[in-house]
C-alpha positions, -999 to +999 in steps of 0.1 A: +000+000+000+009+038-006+030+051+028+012+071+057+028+104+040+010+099+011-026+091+023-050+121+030-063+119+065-099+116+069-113+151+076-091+159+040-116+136+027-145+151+040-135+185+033-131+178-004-166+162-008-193+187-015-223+181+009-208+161+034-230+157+062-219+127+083-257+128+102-273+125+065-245+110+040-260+098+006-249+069-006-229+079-034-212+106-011-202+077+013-186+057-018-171+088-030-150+089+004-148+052+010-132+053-027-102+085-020-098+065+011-086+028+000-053+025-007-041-003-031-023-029-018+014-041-033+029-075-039+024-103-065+031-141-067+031-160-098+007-188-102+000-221-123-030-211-148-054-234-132-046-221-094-054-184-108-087-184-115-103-159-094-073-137-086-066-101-098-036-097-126-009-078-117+003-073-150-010-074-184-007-103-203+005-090-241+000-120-273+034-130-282+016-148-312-012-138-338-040-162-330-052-176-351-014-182-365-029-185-401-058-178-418-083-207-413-117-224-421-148-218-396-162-246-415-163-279-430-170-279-464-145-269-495-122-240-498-123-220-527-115-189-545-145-167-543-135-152-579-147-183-592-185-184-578-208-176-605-238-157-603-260-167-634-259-203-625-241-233-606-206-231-598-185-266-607-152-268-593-130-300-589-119-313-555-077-315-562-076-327-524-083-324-484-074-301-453-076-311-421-070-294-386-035-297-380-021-318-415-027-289-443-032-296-477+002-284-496-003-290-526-018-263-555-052-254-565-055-238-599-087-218-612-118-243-609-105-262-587-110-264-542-100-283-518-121-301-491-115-284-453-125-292-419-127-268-395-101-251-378-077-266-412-055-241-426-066-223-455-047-230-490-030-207-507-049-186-532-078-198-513-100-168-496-139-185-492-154-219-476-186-228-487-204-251-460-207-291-471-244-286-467-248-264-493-227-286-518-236-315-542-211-337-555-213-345-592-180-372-602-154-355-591-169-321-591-187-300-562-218-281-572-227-248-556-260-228-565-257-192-566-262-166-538-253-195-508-222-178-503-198-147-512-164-145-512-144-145-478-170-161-462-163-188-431-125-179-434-110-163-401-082-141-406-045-150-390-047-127-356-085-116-359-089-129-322-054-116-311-026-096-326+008-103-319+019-074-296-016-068-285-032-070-247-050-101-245-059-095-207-055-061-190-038-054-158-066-055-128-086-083-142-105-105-123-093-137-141-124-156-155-125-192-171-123-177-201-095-157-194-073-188-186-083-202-219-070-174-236-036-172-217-038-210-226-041-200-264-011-179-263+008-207-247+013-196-210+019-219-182+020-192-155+002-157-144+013-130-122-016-122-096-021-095-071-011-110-038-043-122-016-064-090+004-063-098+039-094-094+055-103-098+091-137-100+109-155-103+140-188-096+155-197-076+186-220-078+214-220-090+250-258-107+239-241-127+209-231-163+213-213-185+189-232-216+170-231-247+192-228-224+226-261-229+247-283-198+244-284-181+273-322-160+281-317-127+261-291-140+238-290-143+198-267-167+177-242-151+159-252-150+122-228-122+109-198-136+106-214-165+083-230-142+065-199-122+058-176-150+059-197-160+031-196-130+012-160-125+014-155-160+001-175-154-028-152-126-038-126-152-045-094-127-044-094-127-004-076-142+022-102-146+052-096-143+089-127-151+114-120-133+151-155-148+162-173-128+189-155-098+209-171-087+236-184-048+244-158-038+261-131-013+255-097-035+262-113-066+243-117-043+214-083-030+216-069-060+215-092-075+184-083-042+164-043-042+178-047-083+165-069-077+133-043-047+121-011-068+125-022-089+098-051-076+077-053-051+050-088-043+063-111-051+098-150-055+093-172-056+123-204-057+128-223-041+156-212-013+176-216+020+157-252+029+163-254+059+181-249+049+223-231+019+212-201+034+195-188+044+227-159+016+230-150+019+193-148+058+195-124+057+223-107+023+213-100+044+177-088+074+191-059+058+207-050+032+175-058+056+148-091+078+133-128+070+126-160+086+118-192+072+123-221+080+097-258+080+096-257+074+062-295+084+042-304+046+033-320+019+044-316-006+058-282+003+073-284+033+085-255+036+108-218+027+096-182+034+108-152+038+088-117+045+092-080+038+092-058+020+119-024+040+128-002+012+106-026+012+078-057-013+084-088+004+066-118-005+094-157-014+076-180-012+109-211-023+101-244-021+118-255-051+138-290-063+118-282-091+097-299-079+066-283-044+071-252-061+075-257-074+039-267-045+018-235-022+034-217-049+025-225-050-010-231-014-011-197-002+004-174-030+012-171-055-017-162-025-040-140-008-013-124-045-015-120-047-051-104-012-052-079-022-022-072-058-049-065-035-078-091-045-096-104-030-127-136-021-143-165-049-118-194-031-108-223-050-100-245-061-121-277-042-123-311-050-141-344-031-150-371-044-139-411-037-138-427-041-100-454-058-096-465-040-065-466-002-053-439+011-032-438+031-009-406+056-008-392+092+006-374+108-015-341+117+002-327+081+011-317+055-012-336+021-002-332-021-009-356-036-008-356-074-012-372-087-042-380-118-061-371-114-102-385-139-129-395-129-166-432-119-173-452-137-200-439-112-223-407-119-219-394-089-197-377-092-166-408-085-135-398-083-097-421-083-064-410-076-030-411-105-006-430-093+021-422-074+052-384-054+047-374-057+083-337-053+089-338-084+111-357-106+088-325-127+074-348-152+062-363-127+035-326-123+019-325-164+018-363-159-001-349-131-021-330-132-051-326-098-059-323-063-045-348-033-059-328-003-057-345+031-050-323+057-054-319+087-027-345+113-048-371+090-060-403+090-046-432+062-044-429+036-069-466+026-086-472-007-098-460-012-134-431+011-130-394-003-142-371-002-112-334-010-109-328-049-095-290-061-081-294-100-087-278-122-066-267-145-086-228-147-081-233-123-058-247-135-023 
């Protein structure tokens, strides 16, 4: 990451963010800060193709080859030169011999005459079209071809029309896909150079909380936090996970989960804490290891949210203690906080329009999620209804859900019919 000189404090934040207003933050004000304050994080490792999918590229990956290395046929069928397709009747040309993928025909093909080509065989010389087999006859030795079935240069790809030599076949930043390692495959690479893990520690807080299989005491709740954001973090693929289970409410067992998260962690998400008479510990804990403001931040759910920086460099998500609210800042804040801090490049979350099916209601001045159900309508168009009561402690409608409708901070009541904006969840929660 960038040294301590180099990274604004937090009040240099604020004060360069026009209408910052920590008791009423919009969203996109909150990412605007969240975004100045990430650092990157440094290092790299080079990995086998197959154990880099899911990492972040740390450099870019440049074709040392054109690909394809010559020019060759998307079809089966016969190569030909399209100067020799007729227009006022049937072509006749005269099969002189046969292609295949990887044993090319050598020999040469004179006006009149083509050459029978599987796919992927390299074209001929002198040979610029492929007609498919199905539209062929064979008469003797001849192949017939009825005007208009194909021009010339069709079902020929061109020597480096996927990739150029020289060119950038994967950018730097990249989340590396399947895909991708089937194109660093194609060029002939064994190995990629990756962004080095995100460290990411976690725990819960709350004297009321208890761990699953602890007896639960009169009062008490299970834990369901840290699974739900162990899950999430997971799911990101480019993180290295640390679970700190349950600290308690306390000032010196938060000072030592921060002093123990920061030693090893690029960045500390809790949950719990930061609503307003129960940031108390945290403020005081923070003032001694480094700086933090706490937000009211105009959403919902999720109101309340902490963030900051530990002295040595740790960025700290706190997050409020409602497992749904826990959730939606997470995907609202945190996962692209994350991806900045991984150096990746160019991943925003996927977003669909959608018409409701039901009437919402909405103030303007806050942006709301509401959990939502997606499926295509009869006609064809993508149709989402809410799953019932929006709760921030109702986990179970986020399980029900697969979707979140996304009201954004000026919009007002939402009448049935209208398109709204949908984040699915599909490779997401």
């Amino acid at each position: 990451m960038n040294t301590p000189a180099d990274r604004p404090t937090l009040q240099a934040i604020a004060d360069s963010l026009a209408g910052y207003d920590t008791s009423s933050l919009p969203v996109e004000r909150a990412q605007a800060f969240i975004s100045r304050l990430v650092p990157t994080v440094q290092g790299h490792e080079q990995l086998a193709l197959r154990s880099a999918l899911g990492r972040v590229l740390a450099e870019p990956v440049l074709s040392p080859i054109d690909v394809p290395s010559h020019d060759n046929s998307a079809m089966d069928g016969y190569a030909l030169r399209g100067a020799d397709l007729r227009s006022d009747g049937p072509t006749l040309l005269t099969v002189v011999g046969k292609g295949l993928a990887g044993a090319q025909f050598e020999g040469t093909v004179s006006v009149g005459q083509c050459v029978r080509i599987t796919t992927g065989a390299v074209m001929p010389a002198g040979l610029d079209t492929v007609v498919p087999q199905e539209f062929t006859s064979l008469e003797g030795g001849q192949v017939r071809i009825e005007p208009g079935v194909v021009r010339t240069g069709d079902n020929r790809r061109l020597a480096g029309e996927d990739l150029a030599r020289g060119s950038v076949a994967l950018p730097q930043g990249r989340l590396i896909t399947p895909s991708d390692l089937g194109v660093a495959a194609s060029l002939g690479r064994a190995e990629l150079t990756v962004k080095r893990r995100l460290r990411v520690a976690f725990f819960s807080t709350g004297d009321e909380l208890r761990s699953v299989g602890e007896p639960l005491d009169e009062g008490c709740v299970y834990d369901s936090n840290r699974y739900t954001i162990w899950g999430m973090l997971q799911r990101l693929g480019f993180v290295e996970v640390m679970d700190m289970g349950v600290v308690r409410d306390n000032a010196a067992s938060l000072e030592a989960a921060f002093r123990e998260a920061s030693a090893c962690a690029d960045a500390i998400i809790t949950s719990g804490g930061v609503s307003v008479g129960e940031a108390d510990h945290t403020k005081q804990v923070m003032a001694a290891l480094g700086d933090v403001v706490f937000w009211r931040i105009a959403m919902r759910p999720g109101r309340p949210m902490a963030i900051g920086r530990i002295q040595d460099g740790a960025i700290l998500f706190g997050l409020p203690g409602n497992p749904v609210a826990v959730m939606v800042t997470f995907y609202a804040f945190v996962r692209q906080a994350l991806m900045q801090m991984a150096g990746i490049q160019g991943q925003p979350l996927t977003m669909l329009r959608a018409r409701c099916l039901t009437a919402l209601r909405k103030k303007p001045g806050r942006t709301e999620y509401q959990r939502g159900i997606v499926t295509r309508g009869s006609d064809g168009q993508w149709e989402v209804r809410i799953t019932g009561a929006q709760g921030s402690g109702i986990l179970s409608s986020m399980s029900v859900a697969n979707g979140l409708v996304v009201l954004p901070h000026e919009s007002g009541n939402v009448a049935e019919g209208d398109v709204v904006d949908v984040w699915p969840f599909e490779g997401l929660v």
